[in-house]
N, C-alpha and C positions, 0 to 999 in steps of 0.2 A: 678545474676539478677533473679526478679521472674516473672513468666509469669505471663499477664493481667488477676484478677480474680483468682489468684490461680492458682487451681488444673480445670480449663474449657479442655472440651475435647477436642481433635485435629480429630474429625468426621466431614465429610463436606457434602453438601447436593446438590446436582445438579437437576433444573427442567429443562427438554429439550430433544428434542429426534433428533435433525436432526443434521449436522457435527459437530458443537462447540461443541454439549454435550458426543455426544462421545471421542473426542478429547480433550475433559477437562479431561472426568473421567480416558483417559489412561495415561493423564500427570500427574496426581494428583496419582494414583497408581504407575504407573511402574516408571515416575521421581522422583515426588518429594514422595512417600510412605506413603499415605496418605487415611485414610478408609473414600470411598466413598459409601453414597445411592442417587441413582439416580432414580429419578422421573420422568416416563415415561406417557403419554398418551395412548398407546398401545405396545405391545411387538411386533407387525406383522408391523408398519409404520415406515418410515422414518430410522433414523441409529440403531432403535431398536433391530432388529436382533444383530448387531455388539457390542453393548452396553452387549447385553445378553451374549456372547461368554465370555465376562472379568467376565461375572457371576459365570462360570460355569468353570472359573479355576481354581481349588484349590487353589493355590497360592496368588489368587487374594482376596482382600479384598472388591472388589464393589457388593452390593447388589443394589436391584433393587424392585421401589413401582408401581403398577400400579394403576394410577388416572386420570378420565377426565382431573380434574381440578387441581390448586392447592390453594384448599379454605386450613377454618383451620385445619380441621379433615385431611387432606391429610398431612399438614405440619407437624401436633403432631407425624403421624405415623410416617413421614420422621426421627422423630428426632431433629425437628430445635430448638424446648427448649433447647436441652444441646449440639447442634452444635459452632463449631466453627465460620463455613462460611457459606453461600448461594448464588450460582451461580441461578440466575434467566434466562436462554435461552432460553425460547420463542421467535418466532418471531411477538408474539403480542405487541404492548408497554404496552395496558389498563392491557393484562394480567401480564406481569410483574409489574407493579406498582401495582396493587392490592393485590399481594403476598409479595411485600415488604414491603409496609405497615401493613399486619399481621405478620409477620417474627419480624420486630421491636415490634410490641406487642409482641408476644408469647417471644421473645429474646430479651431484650435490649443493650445486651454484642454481638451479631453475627455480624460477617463482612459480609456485604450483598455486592454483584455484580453483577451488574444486565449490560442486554443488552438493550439498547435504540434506536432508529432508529433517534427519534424528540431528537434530543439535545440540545436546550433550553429548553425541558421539562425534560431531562434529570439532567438538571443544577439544576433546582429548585426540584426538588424529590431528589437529593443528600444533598441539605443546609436543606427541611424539616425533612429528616431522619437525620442527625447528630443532630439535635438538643435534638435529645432523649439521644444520648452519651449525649453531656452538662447538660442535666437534670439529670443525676446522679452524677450531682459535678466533672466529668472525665476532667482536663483542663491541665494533662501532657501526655509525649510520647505514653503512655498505652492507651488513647482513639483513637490513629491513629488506634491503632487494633481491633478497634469495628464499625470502620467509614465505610462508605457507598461511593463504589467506580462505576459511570456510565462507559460505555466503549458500543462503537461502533463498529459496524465491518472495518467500513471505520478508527477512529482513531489506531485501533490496525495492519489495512493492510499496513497503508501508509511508514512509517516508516523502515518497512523491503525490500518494493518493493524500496524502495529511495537506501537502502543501498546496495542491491542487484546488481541494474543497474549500480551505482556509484562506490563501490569496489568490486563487484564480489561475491566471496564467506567468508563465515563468518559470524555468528553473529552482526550483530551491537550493538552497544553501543554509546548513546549520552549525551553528559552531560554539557549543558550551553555553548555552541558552539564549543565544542570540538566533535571529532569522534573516536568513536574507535572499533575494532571488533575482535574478535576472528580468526585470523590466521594458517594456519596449513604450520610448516616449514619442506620439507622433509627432513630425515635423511643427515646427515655430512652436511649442512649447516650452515653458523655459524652465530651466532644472528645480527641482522639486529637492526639500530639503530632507530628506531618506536619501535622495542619491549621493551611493559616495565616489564613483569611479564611472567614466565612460568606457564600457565593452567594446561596443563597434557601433559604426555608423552602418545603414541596414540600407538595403538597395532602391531604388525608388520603386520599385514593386513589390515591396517587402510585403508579408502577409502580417497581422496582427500578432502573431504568435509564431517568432521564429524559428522556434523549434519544430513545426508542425511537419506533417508528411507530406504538404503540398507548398512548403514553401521554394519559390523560385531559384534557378541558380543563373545571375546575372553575373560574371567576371567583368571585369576591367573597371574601367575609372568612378563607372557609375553602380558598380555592382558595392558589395559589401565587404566596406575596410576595418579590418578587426583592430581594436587598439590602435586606434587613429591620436596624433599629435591632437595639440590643444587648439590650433589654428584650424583643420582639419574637420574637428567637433564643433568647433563655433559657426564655420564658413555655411556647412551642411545639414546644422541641425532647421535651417527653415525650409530646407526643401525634400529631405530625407530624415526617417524616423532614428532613432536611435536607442541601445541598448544598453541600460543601468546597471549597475551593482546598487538594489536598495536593499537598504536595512527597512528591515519591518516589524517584528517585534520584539521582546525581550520574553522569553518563556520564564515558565514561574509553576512551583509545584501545582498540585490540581488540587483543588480548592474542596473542604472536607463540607459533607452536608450540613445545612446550618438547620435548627431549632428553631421552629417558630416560640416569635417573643410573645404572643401572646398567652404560651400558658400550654398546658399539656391540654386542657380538656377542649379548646378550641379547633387543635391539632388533633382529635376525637376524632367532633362533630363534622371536620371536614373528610378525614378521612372516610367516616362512616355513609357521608353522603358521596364519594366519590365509588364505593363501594356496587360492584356489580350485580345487585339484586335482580335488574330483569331478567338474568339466566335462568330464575326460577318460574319464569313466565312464559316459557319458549313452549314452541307448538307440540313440541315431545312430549313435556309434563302437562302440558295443559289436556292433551290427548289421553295418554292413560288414564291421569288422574279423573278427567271426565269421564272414563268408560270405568274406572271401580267406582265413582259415586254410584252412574246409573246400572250399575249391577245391585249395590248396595239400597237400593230405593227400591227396587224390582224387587228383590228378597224381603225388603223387608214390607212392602204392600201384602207379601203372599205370606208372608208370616204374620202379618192383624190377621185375614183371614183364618187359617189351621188352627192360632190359638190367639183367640181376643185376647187384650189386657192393654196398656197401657202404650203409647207411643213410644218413648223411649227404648220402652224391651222388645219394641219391633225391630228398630233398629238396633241396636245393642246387641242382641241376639245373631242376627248376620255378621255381624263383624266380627265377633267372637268364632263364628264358624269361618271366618274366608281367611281368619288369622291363624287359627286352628288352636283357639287359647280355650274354647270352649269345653266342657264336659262331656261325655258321652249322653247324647237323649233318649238313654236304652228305657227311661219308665215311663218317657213322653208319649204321646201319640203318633201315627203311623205319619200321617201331613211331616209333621217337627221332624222325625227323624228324616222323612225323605228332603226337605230343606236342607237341613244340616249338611246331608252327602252331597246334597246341590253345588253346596256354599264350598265344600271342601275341595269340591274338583275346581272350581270357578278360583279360589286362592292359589289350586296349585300354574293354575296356566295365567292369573292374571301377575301374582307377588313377583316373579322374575319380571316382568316389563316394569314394576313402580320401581324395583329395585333399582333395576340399572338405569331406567330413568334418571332417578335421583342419584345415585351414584356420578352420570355425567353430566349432569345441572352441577352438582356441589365440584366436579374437576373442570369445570366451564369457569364456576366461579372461583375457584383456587387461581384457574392460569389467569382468567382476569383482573381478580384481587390484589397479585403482588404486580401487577403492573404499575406505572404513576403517568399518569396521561401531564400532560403538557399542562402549562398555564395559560388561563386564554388569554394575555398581556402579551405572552412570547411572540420576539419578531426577531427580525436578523438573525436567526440562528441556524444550524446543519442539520439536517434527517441525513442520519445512518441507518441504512436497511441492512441487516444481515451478522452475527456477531460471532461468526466464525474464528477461524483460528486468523486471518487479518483482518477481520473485522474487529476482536477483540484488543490487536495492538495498534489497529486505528484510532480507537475509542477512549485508550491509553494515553496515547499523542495527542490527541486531543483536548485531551480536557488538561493539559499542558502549555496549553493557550488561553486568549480571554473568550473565545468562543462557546457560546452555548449549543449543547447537543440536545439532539431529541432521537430516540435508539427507539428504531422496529425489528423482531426477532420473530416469528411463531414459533420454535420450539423452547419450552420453556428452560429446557435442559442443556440450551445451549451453554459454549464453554464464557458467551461474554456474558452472560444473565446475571453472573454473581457480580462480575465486576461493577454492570452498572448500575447495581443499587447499593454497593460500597459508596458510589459518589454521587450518590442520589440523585442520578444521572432520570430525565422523564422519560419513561418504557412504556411501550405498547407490544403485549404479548400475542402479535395479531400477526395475519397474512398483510401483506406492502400491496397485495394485489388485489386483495378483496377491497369491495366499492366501500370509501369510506373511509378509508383506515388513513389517509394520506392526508386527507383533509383534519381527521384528529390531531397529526402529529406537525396539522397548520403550514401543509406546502407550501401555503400563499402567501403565508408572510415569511418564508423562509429565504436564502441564500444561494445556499447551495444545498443540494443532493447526493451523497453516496452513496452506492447501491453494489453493495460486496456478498452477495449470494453466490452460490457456486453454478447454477444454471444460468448460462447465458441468454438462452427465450425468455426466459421471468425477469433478467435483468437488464433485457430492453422493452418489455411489457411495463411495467414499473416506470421506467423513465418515459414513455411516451405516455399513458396517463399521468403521470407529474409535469410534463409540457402542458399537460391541457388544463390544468389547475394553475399553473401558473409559467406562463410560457417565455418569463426573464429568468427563472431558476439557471443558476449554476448548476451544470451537472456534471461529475463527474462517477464514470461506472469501469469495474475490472470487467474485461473479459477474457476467456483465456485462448481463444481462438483470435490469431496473430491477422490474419485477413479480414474474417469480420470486423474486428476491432477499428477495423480501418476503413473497413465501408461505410460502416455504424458512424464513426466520426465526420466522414465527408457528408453523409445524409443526413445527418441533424444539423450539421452546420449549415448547411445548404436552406434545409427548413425551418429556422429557426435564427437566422444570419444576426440577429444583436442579442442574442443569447453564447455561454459558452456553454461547449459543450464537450470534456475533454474522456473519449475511450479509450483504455491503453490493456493489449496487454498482457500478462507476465512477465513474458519472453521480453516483450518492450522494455515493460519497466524495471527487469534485473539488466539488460543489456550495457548500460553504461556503467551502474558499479563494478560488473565484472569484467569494461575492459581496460576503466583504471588503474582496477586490482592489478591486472596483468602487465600494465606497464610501471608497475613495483610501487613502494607503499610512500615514498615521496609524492606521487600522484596522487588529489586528494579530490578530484572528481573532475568532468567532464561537462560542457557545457553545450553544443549542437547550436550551431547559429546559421538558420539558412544552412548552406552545403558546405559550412567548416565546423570549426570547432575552437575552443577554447580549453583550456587545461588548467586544473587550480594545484597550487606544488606548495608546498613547505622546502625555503633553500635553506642551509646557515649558513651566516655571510662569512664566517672565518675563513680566511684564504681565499674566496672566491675574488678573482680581478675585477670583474663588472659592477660589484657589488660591494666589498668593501671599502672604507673610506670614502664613498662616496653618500649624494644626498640622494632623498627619496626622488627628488626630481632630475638627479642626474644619470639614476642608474632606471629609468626610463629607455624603453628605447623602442621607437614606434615599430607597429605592424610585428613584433615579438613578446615584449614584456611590458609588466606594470605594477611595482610594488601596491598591495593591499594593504598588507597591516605588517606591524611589526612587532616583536616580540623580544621577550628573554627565552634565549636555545635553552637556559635550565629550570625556566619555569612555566613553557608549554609543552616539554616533552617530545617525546618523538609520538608519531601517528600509529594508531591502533588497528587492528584488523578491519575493523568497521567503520574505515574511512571512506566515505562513500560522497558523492554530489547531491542525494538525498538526504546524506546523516551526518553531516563531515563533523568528525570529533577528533579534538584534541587532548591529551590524557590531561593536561591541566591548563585553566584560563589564565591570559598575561597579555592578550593581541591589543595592540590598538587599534585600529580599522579607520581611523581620521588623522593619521601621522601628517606634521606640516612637511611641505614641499623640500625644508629646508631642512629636517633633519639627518642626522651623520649616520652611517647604518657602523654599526664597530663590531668588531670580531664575536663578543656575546651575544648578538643578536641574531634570531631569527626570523625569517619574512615567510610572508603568505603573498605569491608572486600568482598571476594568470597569465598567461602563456597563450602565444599559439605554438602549432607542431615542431616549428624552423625554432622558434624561443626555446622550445622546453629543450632541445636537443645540443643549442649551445650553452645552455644554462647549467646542465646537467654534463656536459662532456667538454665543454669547450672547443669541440668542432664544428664548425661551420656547415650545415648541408649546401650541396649543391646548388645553385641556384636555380638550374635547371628544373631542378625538382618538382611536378607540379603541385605538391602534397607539401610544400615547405609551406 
């Protein structure tokens, strides 16, 4: 096959200085091996320092421009004329879209990726930049790899926190409502029936979780051999762990609130007793309310006195004055009238405190009323703290699973509140932090934990009160600070070592979709194994030598490639912008993903191949890298 363009370079160009940009150029170097110049604002701001370090490794290939901005003259020097890709990370939008639109002049061949905040604006700056592929007559597979990919920090976070909370550890993989993730099986275990493909055999000091930020990097015989033959996997799986493609589950729309069958008036009486009446019992209302009685009781002792009569008109009488519903006591006696005036000033300083008293008892009881506290039977399920704008499309994905939720939010007004009592999802309109609250929403018999607040202090307050309530929970938390997120990880592991405990984050978790993106839209996610990598592609097999006419198990070929699944090229489509290792979608289902060994791949078909770096590059060019190479 021949690359898009020819002989176009494989140099990529990065604007951005704060976590994503660092975290692109070390995936694009140390994973996928890949000569980066990165375009900085300053050397002394933001992840600049850290960006510099990769400069200054010999080994490394990432240079480094320094420019306020990025007009044209900053792009030319970048390089973006005879770039392959452009990562646009800014966290401005105008700024990025200003640069992408010069990028497409200066390059009409570059894969531009840009980060967006506004994503409906995002939508329409992706359809007017492809239109310039189409304006070179580009209208088969080779324009995917010039096209123009948006990506959010929230569509690239959501996806892997889903999988996280849901299966634990592992890579995910989605694909038209299936799930799948990368597995690591320890040594003499024998293959589990979810697994459908050996990834790599993993080092003998491999960590539990080999994608982690401390996992080892062993080379040679005993280190970790990716896509290992079948002799290989069998000899080593009793003395070294190894790494699955399991299928996990089959997703399925989210499931509509169901009617109790016993009757609407049952569904009352439960309601009604779920119903937060002690709010009217709180120390606020109990306080006022006590101090009008005994004003009311004082007046009305001193009004038997002024004017005898009956008990009732003693009191009756004050309260008509402290309400001010009373008549004038202009023909009464001097006593009555100086009561009256008593009573009138005493309503005016006391009615504002019952007021707003009762005013925030009855919005105490509103926020609490349309909550739905848990069932006390629930077990195995997730606590979602927080229903932000990712928390909202957490909560989404989730109940897109068989998984039961249990959602804490304290602002009522948040943007996920409506969603989840569309799916009668159990709410707690309460603080995650106040004593208490966590134990309602049944920590302890839960799972797992996600804790998607915007304050990083309160979203590790939270998780270490929920270790203490139950110290097996799963937890997984966003943080957006790139270093703590990685201290926070090694310290809970540390403390809590048969517990998981997974912090990622933004910058982490957008960093792999956006450096698939970048190595064009055949790329259909990335997988981090130990100190390499793994690459998931969509080939078609028309024309290709390796691949055509041959069988699933002959077009095999160790330590490079390993057919997946296989396909109709006209009825899985080509790969959509949002093809991601957290989301990977295909525009229509047709894959087999249990293909036998022995079938014929023929020119209509297409395959879902994994790869390592040396694989993807002969798979996609038909030339051989170097051997040399230590990135092959």
């Amino acid at each position: 096959m021949s690359t898009p363009f020819g002989e176009r370079s494989q140099h990529m160009v990065i604007c951005g200085d704060d976590g994503l940009a660092h975290r692109l150029a070390v995936t694009l170097d140390a994973v996928c091996g890949e000569a980066v110049t990165v375009v900085l604002p300053s050397r002394r701001e933001g992840h600049a320092p850290e960006i510099a370090v990769l400069h200054r490794d010999p080994q490394s290939p990432v240079e480094l421009l320094v420019a306020a901005r990025p007009d044209e003259q900053t792009l030319r020097a970048a390089g973006v004329e005879r770039a392959a890709a452009l990562a646009l990370a800014y966290r401005d939008d105008q700024v990025n879209v200003t640069a992408a639109l010069l990028a497409r002049t200066l390059n009409p061949a570059i894969r531009l990726v840009i980060r967006m905040y506004n994503r409906e604006r995002g939508e329409h700056l992706e359809r007017l930049l492809d239109r310039a592929v189409s304006a070179l007559g580009r209208t088969d597979d080779t324009a995917l790899d010039m096209s123009t990919t948006v990506l959010s920090d929230t569509d690239t976070a959501v996806p892997e926190l889903v999988a996280a909370a849901a299966v634990g550890q592992g890579d995910p993989l989605q694909v038209e409502g299936q799930v799948f993730r990368g597995v690591v099986r320890p040594a003499r275990t024998p293959p589990q029936s979810a697994d459908l493909a050996t990834l790599a055999v993993l080092s003998g000091a491999h960590q539990d979780d080999p994608a982690s930020e401390d996992s080892p990097e062993t080379p040679g015989e005993e280190g970790t051999q990716l896509l290992p033959d079948t002799a290989t996997s069998y000899h080593r799986q009793f003395t070294h762990g190894r790494l699955m493609l399991e299928e996990v589950t089959h997703h399925h729309p989210p499931e509509a609130p169901t009617r109790d069958r016993r009757g609407y008036g049952a569904w009352l009486r439960d309601r009604l007793a779920h119903l937060p009446w002690k709010v009217f019992l709180s120390h606020e209302i109990l306080a006022v309310f006590g101090a009008l009685a005994a004003i009311v009781l004082v007046l009305a002792a001193a009004t038997a006195l002024a004017e005898p009569g009956p008990l009732w008109k003693s009191v009756y009488l004050p309260l008509l004055d402290i309400f001010t519903m009373g008549d004038p006591a202009t023909d009464e006696s001097p006593a009555r009238r100086v009561l009256q005036l008593i009573a009138g000033f005493v309503g005016l300083a006391v009615l504002p405190l019952v007021v707003a008293a009762t005013m925030n008892a009855t919005e105490a009881f509103r926020k609490a009323s349309v909550g739905h506290p848990p069932a006390e039977d629930l077990r195995d399920h997730i606590v979602l703290v927080g229903l932000g704008k990712v928390g909202t499309r957490v909560l989404a994905q989730l109940r897109t699973t068989a998984h039961q939720v249990v959602v804490i939010e304290r602002d009522p007004h948040a943007r996920g509140v409506a969603l989840a009592r569309e799916l009668g999802v159990p709410l707690l309109l309460e603080d995650a932090g106040a004593p208490g609250v966590l134990d309602r929403a049944r920590i302890r018999q839960s799972k797992s934990l996600l804790v998607l607040t915007r304050d990083d202090g309160e979203n590790l307050d939270i998780v270490m009160a929920a270790r203490e309530g139950n110290p097996q929970v799963r937890v997984v938390m966003r943080l957006h600070d790139d270093d703590f997120a990685a201290t926070v990880s090694r310290t809970m592991r540390a403390s809590y070592p048969d517990a998981t405990t997974r912090s990622r984050s933004v910058s982490a978790l957008a960093a792999l979709p956006f450096a698939a993106a970048m190595m064009g839209r055949h790329v259909l996610g990335i997988m981090p194994v130990e100190r390499g990598s793994l690459l998931f592609t969509t080939v078609d097999v028309a024309g290709h030598p390796e691949l055509e006419g041959h069988s699933v198990h002959q077009a095999f070929r160790e330590n490079e490639w390993r057919v997946l699944a296989v396909g109709s090229a006209a009825e899985t489509g080509s790969p959509g912008p949002t093809d991601t290792l957290g989301s990977l979608r295909l525009d229509r289902p047709g894959f087999d993903w249990r293909p036998s060994h022995g079938r014929i791949l023929r020119a209509g078909d297409r395959v879902v191949v994994v790869s390592t770096r040396r694989g993807l590059d002969f798979l996609m060019t038909g030339v051989q890298p170097h051997p040399a190479d230590p990135r092959a």
